[in-house]
N, C-alpha and C positions, 0 to 999 in steps of 0.2 A: 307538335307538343310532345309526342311518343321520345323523338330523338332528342329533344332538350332535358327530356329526365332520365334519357339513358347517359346521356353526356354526363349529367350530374352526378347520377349514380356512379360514374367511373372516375370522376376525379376526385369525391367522396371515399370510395375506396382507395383509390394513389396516394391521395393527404394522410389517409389512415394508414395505409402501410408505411409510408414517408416517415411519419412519425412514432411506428412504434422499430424501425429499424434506426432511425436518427439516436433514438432516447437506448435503446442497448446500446448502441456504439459509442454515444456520450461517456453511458455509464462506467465502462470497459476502458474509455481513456481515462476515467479518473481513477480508478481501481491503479492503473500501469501510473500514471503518475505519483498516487502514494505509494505505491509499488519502490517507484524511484528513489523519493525522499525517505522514504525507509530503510532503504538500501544505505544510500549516501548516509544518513544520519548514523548505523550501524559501521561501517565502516569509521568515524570519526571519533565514534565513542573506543574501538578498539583501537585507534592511535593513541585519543589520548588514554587508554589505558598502557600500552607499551611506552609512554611517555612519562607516565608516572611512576613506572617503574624505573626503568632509566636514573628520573630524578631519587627515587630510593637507594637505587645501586651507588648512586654516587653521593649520597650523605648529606641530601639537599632536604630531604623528608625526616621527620622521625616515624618511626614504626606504629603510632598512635594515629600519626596524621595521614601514613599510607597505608593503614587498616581502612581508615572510613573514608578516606577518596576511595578505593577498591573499591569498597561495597557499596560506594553510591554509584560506579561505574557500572558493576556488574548488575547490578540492580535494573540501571535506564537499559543496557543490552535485554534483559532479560526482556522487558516491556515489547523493545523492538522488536526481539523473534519470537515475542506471543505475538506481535500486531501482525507482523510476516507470515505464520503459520494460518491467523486468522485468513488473512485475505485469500492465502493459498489455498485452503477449506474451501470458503466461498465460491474461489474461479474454479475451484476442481467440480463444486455440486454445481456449478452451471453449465461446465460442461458435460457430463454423467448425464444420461439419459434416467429416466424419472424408472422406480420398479413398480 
């Protein structure tokens, strides 16, 4: 009887550790995958901002229509390296040991 709750007791603790080292590591690939699409999405929005310019230089825009495409460009980037810096925050205070 001794050895069947010691048994227990240890695969009790295994499943517990199993699962609070599963559920970090989860969390940490979802962190790197919006990581990614944040990336990526930042990246596309500065294309098409070098894009819309392009189409201004070449007298495809009027200066009205390439004022507020800009500023809704510059706008969505801004969102994206607050959400970047955000996450960057985050992974930085999980890594940082506690004071």
């Amino acid at each position: 009887m001794t050895i069947l709750v010691v048994i227990l007791c240890g695969v009790l603790t295994l499943v517990t550790l199993m699962y609070v080292f599963f559920e970090e590591g989860s969390e940490v690939e979802r962190m790197r995958d919006r990581w990614a699409v944040l990336m990526e999405k930042k990246e596309q929005l500065l294309e098409n901002l070098r894009d819309l310019r392009f189409e201004y230089r070449a007298g495809k825009l009027s200066e009205a229509d390439y004022e507020q495409a800009r500023a809704t460009l510059e706008a969505e980037i801004a969102a994206v390296l607050a959400e970047l810096e955000k996450l960057s925050s985050e992974d930085a205070a999980r890594v940082s040991p506690p004071h």
